[in-house]
Structure formats: structure tokens, C-alpha cells
Backbone bond lengths (Angstrom), bond angles and torsions (degrees), N, CA, C in turn:
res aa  C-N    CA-C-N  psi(-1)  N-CA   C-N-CA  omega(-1)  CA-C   N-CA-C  phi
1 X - - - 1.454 - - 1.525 108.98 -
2 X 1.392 119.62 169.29 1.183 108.92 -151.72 1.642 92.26 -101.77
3 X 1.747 116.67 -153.39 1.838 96.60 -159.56 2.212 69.34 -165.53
4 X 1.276 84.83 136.39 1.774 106.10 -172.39 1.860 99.83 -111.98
5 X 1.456 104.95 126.33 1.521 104.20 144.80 1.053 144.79 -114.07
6 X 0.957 147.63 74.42 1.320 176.06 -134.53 1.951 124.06 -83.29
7 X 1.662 92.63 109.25 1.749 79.93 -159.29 1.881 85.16 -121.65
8 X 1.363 104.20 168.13 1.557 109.34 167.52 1.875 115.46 -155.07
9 X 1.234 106.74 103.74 1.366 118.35 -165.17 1.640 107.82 -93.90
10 X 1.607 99.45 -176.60 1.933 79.92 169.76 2.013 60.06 -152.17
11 X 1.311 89.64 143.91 1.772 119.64 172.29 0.984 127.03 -121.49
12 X 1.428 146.02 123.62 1.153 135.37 155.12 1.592 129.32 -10.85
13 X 1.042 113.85 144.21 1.485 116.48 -166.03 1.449 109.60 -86.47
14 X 1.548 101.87 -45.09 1.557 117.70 160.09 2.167 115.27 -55.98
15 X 1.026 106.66 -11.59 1.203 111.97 -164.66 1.686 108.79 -100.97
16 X 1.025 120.69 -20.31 1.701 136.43 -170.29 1.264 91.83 -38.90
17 X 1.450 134.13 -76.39 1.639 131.72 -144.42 1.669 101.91 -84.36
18 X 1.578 110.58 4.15 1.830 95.38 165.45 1.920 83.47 -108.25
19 X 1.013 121.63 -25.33 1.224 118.67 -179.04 2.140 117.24 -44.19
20 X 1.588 88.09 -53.59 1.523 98.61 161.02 1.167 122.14 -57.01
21 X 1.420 118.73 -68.13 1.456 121.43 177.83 1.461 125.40 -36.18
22 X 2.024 108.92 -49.80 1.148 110.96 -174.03 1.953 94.78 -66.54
23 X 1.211 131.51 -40.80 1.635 139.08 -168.24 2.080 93.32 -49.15
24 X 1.469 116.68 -52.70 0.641 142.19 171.88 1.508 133.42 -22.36
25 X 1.319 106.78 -47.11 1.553 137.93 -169.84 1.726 105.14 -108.94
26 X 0.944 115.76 -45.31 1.552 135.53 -176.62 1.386 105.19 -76.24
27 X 1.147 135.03 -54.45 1.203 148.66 -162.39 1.489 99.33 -63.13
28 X 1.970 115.63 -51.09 1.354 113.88 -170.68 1.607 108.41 -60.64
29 X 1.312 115.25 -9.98 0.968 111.40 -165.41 1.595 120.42 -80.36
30 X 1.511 91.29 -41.66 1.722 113.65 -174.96 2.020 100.06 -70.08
31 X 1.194 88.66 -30.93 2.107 84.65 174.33 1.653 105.22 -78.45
32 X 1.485 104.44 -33.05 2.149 98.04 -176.18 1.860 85.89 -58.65
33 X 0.819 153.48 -60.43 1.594 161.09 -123.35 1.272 103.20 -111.25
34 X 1.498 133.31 15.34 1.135 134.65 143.88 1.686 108.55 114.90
35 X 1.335 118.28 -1.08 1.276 113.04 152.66 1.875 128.71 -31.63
36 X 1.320 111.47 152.36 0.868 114.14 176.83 1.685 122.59 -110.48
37 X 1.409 99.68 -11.99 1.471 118.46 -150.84 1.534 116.95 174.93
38 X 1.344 93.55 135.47 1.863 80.85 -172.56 1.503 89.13 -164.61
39 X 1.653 105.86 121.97 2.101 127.86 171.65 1.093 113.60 -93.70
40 X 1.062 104.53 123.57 2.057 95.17 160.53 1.448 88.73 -108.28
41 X 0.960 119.61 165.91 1.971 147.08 172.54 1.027 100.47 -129.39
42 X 1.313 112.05 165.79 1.613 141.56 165.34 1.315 119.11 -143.15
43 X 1.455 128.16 87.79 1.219 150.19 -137.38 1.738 87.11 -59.80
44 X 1.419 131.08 133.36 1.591 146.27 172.54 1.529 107.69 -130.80
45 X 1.121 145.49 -34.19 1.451 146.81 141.33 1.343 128.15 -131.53
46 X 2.012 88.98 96.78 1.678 119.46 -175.96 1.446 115.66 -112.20
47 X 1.434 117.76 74.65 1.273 130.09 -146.13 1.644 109.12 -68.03
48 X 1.313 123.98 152.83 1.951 90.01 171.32 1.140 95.95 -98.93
49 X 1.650 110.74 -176.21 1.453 108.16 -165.66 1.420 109.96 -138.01
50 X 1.085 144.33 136.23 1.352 121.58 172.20 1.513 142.41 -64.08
51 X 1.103 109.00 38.99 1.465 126.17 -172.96 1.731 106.39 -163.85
52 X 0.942 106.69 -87.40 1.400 105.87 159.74 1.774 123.40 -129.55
53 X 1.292 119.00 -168.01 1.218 137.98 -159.90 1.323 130.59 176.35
54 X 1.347 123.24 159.50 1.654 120.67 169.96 1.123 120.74 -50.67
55 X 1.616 124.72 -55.39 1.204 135.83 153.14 1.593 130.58 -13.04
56 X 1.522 80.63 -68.78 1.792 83.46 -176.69 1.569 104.55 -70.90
57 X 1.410 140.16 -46.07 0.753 142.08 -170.30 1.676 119.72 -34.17
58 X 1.434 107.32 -38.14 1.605 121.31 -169.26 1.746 95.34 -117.69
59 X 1.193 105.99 -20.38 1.855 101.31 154.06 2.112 76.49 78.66
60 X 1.124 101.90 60.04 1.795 121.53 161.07 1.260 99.51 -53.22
61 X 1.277 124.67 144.16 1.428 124.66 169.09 1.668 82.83 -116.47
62 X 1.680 119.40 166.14 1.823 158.94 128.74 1.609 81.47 14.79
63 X 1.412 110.16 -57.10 2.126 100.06 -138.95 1.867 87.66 -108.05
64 X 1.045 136.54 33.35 1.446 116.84 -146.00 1.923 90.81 -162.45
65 X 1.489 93.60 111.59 1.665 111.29 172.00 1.089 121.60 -82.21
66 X 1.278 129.71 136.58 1.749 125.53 -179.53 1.717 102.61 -83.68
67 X 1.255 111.87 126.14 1.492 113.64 144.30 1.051 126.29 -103.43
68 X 1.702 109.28 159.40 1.868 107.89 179.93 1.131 107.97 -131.87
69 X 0.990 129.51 121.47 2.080 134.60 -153.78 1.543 81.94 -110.68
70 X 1.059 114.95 170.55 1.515 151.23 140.03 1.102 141.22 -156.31
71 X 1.517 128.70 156.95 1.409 107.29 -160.58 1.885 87.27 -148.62
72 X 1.412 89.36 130.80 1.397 97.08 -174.00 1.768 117.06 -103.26
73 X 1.299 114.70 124.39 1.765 93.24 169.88 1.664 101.14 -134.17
74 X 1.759 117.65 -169.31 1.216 113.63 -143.62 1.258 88.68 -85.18
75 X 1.281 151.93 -54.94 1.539 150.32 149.87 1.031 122.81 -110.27
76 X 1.488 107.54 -156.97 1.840 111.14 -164.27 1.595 93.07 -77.24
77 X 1.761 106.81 -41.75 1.636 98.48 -165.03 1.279 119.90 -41.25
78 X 1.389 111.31 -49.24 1.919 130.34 -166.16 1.396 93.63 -57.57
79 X 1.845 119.41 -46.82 1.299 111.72 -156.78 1.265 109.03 -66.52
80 X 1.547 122.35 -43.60 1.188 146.82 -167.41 1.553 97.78 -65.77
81 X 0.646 124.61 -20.77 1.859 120.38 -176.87 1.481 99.16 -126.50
82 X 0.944 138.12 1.31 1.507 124.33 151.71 1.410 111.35 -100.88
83 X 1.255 136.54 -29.14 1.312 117.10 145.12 1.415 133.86 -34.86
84 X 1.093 108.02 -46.25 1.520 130.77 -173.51 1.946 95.58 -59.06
85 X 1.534 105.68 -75.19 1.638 93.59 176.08 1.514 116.86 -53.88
86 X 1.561 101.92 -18.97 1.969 86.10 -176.36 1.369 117.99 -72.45
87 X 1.394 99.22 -44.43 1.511 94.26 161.83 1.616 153.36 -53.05
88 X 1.162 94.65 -17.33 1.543 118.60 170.67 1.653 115.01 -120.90
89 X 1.405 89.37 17.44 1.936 96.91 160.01 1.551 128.13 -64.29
90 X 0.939 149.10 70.55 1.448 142.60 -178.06 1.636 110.85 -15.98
91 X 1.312 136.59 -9.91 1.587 119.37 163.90 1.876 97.67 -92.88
92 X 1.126 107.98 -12.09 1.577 89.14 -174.49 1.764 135.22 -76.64
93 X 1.785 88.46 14.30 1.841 86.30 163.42 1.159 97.85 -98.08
94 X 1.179 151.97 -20.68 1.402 137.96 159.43 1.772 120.16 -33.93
95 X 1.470 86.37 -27.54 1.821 80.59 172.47 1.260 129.60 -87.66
96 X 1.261 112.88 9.60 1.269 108.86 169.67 1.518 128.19 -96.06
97 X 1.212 89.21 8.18 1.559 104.52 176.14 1.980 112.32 -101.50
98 X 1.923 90.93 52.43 1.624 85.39 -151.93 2.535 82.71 -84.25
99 X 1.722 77.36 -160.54 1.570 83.62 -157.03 1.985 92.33 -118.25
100 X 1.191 98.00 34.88 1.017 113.45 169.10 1.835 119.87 -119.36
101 X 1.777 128.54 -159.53 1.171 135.61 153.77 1.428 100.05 -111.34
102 X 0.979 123.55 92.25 1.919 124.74 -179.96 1.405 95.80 -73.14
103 X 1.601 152.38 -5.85 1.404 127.60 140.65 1.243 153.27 -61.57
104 X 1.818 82.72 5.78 1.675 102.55 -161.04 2.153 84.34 -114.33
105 X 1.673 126.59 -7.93 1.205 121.33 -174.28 1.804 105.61 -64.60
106 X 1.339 94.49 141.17 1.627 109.53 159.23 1.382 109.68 -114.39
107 X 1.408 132.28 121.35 1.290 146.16 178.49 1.793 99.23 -144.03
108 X 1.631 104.81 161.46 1.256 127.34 175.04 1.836 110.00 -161.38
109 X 1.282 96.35 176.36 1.926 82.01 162.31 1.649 85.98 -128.92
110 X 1.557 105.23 154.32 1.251 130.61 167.61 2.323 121.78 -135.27
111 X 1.654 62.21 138.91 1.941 73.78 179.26 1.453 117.09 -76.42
112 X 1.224 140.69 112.35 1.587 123.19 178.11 1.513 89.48 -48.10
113 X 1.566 86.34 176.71 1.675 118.86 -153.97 1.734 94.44 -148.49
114 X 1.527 103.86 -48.48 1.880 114.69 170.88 1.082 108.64 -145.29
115 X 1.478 118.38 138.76 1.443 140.80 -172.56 1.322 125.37 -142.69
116 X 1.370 110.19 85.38 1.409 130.63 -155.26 1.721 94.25 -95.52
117 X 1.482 99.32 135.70 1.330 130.43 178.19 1.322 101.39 -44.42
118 X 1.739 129.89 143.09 1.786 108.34 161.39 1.834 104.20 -105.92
């Protein structure tokens, strides 16, 4: 079964179209390395909540949209070893010059559990 990573940022509002671009460049990367699939979003109904929320989670400021990426591959193995080259890719200090606050990211990896046909 396949194996999800799962990130949730909050970006500048002014920042969206380097936000794409940088998603853009990075992204090809995580599919060369054995990805299968890879979303960016741009949060359009991110409700708050009275307890918690997306928002609070990445501590959203007034000017600043939540996105929720994921990146899908065929299992943990592929993921686990394409991480491994991504990380020791020679374009990947370029990513740290992302157009976000990456101290404020929530990511994990997760195993489906249900995987409904589309």
C-alpha cells in the first residue's frame, strides 16, 4: 500500500506565486526520487475552530494562507530511500530559501488505513 507525507504551512499571502514556483521546482524533485504524486493546496475554506484548527496549528497570522501539500509514494520503502537521495541532492540547499516560515511547518509520514477507488 502506498505511504503519504503530509505537510501544513501558513505563507504569506504576498508570497503565493514564489510559493508555487518554489512547490514547483522541489516537487520535480520528490517524483525524479520515486514519488508517485505530489499536491500543493491553497487553503479557500480554513475555518477557525474553537479548540483547534489549521490555522492555529502553524500559528497563521491576518496576511498569511494555510497550505496542505502531500506527497504520495508506492510505500514506506521508496519513501524511505528517496528521501535519503533527496536529502543529499546537491539542488536541495536551494530549498531553504523557501517563501514561507518552515519553523512554523507541521509534517509527518502516514500509512493509509482506507483507500477508496476514485
Amino acid at each position: 500500500m502506498s505511504y503519504i507525507d503530509g505537510f501544513v504551512i501558513a505563507v504569506p499571502d504576498a508570497n503565493r506565486e514564489q510559493f508555487i514556483g518554489h512547490a514547483r521546482t522541489f516537487d520535480a524533485i520528490f517524483l525524479e526520487f520515486g514519488a508517485t504524486r505530489v499536491m500543493e493546496c491553497w487553503g479557500d475554506d480554513v475555518p477557525e475552530g474553537k479548540l483547534t484548527d489549521f490555522r492555529r496549528a502553524v500559528q497563521a497570522k491576518p496576511d498569511e494562507s494555510v497550505a496542505f501539500s502531500w506527497i504520495e509514494w508506492p510505500d514506506k520503502a521508496t519513501r524511505d530511500a528517496g528521501m535519503a537521495k533527496i536529502m543529499n541532492d546537491p539542488r536541495m540547499p536551494a530549498a531553504s530559501d523557501m517563501p514561507f516560515d518552515g519553523k512554523r511547518m507541521i509534517f509527518g509520514g502516514f500509512a493509509p488505513v482506507v483507500s477508496l477507488p476514485t
